[in-house]
N, C-alpha and C positions, 0 to 999 in steps of 0.2 A: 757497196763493196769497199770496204776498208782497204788503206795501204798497208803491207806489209812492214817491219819494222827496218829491215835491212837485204843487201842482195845475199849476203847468207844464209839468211831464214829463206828468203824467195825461191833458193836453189834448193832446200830441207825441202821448203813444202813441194818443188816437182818432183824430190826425191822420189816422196811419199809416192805422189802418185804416178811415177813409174812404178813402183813396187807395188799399188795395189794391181794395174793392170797385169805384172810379170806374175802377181801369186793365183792373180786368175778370177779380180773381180772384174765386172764389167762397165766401162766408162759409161755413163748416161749422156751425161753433157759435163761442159768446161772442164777443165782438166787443161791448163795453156796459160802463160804470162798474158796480161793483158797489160794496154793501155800505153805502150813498150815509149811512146813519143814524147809522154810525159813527163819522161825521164823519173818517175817512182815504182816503185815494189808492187804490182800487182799480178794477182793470180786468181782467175773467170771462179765462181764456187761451180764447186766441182760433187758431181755426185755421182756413186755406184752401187749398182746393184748386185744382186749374189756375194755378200761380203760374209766370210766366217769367220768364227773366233780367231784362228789361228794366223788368219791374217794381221799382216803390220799395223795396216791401216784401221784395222778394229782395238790390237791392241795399244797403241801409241797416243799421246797428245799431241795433234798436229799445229794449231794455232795458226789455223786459216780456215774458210766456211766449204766445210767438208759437210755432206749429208750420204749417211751411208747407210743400205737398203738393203735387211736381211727377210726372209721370210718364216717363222715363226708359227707354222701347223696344228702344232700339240701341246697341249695345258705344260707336261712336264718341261718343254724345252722356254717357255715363257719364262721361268725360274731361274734356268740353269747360264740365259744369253747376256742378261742386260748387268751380273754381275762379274763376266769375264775381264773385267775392264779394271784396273784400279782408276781408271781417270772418267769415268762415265759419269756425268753427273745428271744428265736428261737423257728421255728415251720417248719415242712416240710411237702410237701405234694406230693405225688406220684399220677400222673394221666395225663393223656392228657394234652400237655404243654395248651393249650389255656384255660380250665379250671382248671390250677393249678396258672396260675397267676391271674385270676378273681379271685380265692379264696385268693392269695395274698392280694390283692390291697381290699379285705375286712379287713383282721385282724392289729392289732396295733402294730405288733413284727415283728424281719427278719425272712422271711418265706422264706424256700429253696427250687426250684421247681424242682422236678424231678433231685436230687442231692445230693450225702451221704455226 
């Protein structure tokens, strides 16, 4: 877990993630300043699940380790998710390799298949 660059980004990034919980994603884990004694910029990485395009947190660069977890059904909607983003540059997708690389070889970013 990296430090933060400043207490003004530190306060962006819980911005963030009060808005993702207010728009109605769901916290997983960390989501909280950490490390507070050390007197430096940290924030736990934080991950949610249920995230949509339309949220902030899907459409924004936040610049701290956000993992955000949508889920992904149907061939057409494979297409139409990973390039909602102008800032998306990876995407991963967990699933039966033969359908994680179909859903690859649809989206416009490196997609990592069945791989942290």
């Amino acid at each position: 877990m990296g430090a933060i660059v400043d207490q003004t980004q530190m306060n962006t990034v819980l911005r963030y993630i009060e808005s993702g919980r207010s728009e109605g994603a769901r916290l997983l884990a960390g989501g909280e300043q950490a490390l507070r004694e050390t007197g430096g910029y940290y924030v736990q990485p934080t991950i949610f699940d249920g995230v949509r395009n339309d949220m902030t947190i899907a459409r924004e660069e936040i610049f701290a380790r956000f993992f955000l977890c949508c889920r992904l059904p149907t061939p057409p909607m494979w297409s139409a998710r990973p390039i909602k983003s102008v800032y998306g540059l990876q995407a991963a997708v967990w699933s039966a390799t033969s359908t994680g690389a179909r859903c690859a070889r649809h989206c416009e970013r490196t997609v990592h298949v069945n791989a942290v």
